[in-house]
Structures are given as structure tokens and as C-alpha cells.
N, C-alpha and C positions, 0 to 999 in steps of 0.2 A: 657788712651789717651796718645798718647806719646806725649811729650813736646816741643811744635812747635814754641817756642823760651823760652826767659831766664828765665820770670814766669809762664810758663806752663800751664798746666787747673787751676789755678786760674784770670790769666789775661781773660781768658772767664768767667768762673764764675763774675770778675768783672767789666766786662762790661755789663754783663745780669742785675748786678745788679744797675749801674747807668742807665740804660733804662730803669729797674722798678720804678726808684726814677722822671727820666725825666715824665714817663704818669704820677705817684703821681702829681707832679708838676702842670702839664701840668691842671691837673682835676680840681687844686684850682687855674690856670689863668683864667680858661676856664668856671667853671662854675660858675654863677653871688651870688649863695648864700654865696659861700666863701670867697668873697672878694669886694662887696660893686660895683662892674660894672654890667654892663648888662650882660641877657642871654647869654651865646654863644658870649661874645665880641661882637655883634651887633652893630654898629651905636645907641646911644642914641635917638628916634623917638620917634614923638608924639601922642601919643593915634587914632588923628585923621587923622595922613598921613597914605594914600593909601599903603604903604606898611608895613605897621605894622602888624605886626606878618609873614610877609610871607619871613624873611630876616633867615638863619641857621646859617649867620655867620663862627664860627669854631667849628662847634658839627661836620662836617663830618672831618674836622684837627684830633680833639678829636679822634675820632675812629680808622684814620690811626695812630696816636700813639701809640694808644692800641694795634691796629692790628703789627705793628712792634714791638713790645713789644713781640709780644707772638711770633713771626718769631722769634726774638733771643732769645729767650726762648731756643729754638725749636734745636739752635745751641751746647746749652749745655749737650745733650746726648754725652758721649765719645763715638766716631764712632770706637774704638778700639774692644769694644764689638761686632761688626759686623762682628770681623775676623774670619774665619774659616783655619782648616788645607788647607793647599796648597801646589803645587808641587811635587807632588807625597806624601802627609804629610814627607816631609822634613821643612817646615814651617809648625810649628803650629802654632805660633800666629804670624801674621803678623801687625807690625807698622800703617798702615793706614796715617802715618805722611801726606802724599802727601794731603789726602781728610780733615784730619784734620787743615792744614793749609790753603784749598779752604774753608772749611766752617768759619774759622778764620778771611779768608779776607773779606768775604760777610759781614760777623757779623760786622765786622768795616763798612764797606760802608750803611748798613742796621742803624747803630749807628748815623751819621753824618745828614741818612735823617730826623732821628728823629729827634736831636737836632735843626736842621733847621726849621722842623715843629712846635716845641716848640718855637724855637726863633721867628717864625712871631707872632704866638699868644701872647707871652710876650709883643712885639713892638705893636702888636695889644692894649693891655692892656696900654701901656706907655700912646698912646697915650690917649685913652678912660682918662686916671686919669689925664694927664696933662704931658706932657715932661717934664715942667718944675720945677717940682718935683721933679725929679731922681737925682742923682748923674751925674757930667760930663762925667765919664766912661760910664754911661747909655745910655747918650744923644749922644754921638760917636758912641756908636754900632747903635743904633737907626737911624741915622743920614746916617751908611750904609749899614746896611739893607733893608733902605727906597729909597735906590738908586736902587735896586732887585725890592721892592714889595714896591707898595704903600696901606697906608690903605685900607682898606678891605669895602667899604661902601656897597656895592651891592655881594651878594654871586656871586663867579668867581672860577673856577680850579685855586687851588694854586700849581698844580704837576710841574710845571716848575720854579715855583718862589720857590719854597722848593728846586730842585735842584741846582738853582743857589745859594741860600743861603749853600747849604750842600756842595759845590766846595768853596766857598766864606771861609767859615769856615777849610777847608783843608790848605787853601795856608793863611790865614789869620794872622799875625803874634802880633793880636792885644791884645789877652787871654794868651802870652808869657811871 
């Protein structure tokens, strides 16, 4: 693969692999045996409310985690392998840099939806345990990510509030 900036196929290599560590993550916010909340971050419900057991919560989050997880997987094949002689075989191996550095860009934009997805789940989790628990730093992020997405009480498409949160996290200067 040719080196499509300063750290080359390792800065993909290591972003595949903090996306593999974000769904780890994501699997011990997300699933209630791990960590003392409910199923699926659910709303805490009583046996006897009408909508008990019929709430998913963030098991379908969970899975577009996963499922981007495996998308940037998917980016770490070196596309230089793909070259063949060209130009009258006056190239034989061609660079690929160009397609190399379009799959570079995705994988970052493909990165950010994650961590958005991951960050409502967490906030999700804040609140489930109590805000007022966490750290100040916690309670900040919280505080504006909750101005994007508010708790999750009733299962709703979070595809637009992940995007707002995955822009929010771009331009964000708060993790600096």
C-alpha cells in the first residue's frame, strides 16, 4: 500500500483497531450483564408497565457498531495488491495512492459515526447510573450531547442524532 501520509498503512491498521476496541466497549455499555444497568440501556420499567419487554433500546446501536467495525475492517486490505501491469506494461505496479487515500477518508468518516454511536450509548448509560456520579468532564460531554439526542426512553432512529453527534465530535474542541 503506498503511504498515503506520514504513518502510512499503520495509521489504518490503527484506526481498525481502535474501532475494534470502541464495539469491545460499546458491548460492556450496552449489555446489562456487564455492568449492573438494564438490558440494552432500556429505561428501567416495571414488570407491570405495558411496555415492558417490548422496548430494544440500543441492541440495534450495538449492531451498527459492530456492522462498522467490520466496514473498516474491510478497509485494511492494501488496495495496491489490486494493481495489475498497465500501459502497455510500461507500469507494472501501479501506486493505487489515489484509491488508497479515498478508502483512508471513508474509514475516518465511517470512524467518527462510530464513536458517536458509542457516545449516545455511554450518555445513555450516565444517565441510567446517575450523572451525578461521573466526573465534571463526564457531565460536560453529557450535558452536550444531550442538546443532539435526548434519552432514549421509547426506541426512535438515532441515524440523525449519530450524525449530528459524529459532526459535533469533528469540530468539537472539548477532547483537545
Amino acid at each position: 500500500m503506498t503511504d498515503i501520509c506520514k504513518g502510512g498503512p499503520h495509521i489504518i491498521t490503527g484506526s481498525t483497531n481502535i474501532s475494534d476496541l470502541s464495539d469491545k466497549q460499546a458491548e460492556v455499555i450496552i449489555d446489562g450483564k456487564f455492568n449492573g444497568l438494564t438490558e440494552n440501556l432500556i429505561p428501567y420499567t416495571e414488570d407491570n408497565d405495558p411496555r415492558a419487554g417490548l422496548r430494544l433500546g440500543f441492541k440495534a446501536a450495538q449492531i451498527t457498531i459492530s456492522a462498522i467495525r467490520g466496514e473498516i475492517m474491510t478497509y485494511t486490505f492494501p488496495v495496491s495488491l489490486t494493481s495489475h501491469p498497465t500501459e502497455a506494461l510500461n507500469q507494472d505496479k501501479v501506486s493505487m495512492g489515489t484509491i488508497s487515500a479515498r478508502k483512508f477518508a471513508e474509514q475516518i468518516e465511517l470512524v467518527y459515526l462510530q464513536f458517536a454511536t458509542h457516545l449516545l450509548a455511554a450518555m445513555q448509560a450516565v444517565d441510567l447510573a446517575g450523572k451525578e456520579d461521573f466526573s465534571p468532564f463526564t457531565q460536560k460531554v453529557h450535558d452536550q450531547v444531550r442538546t443532539m439526542s435526548k434519552f432514549v426512553k421509547d426506541d426512535r432512529p438515532l441515524d440523525k442524532e449519530a450524525t449530528k453527534v459524529a459532526q459535533w465530535l469533528k469540530e468539537t474542541e472539548l477532547f483537545a
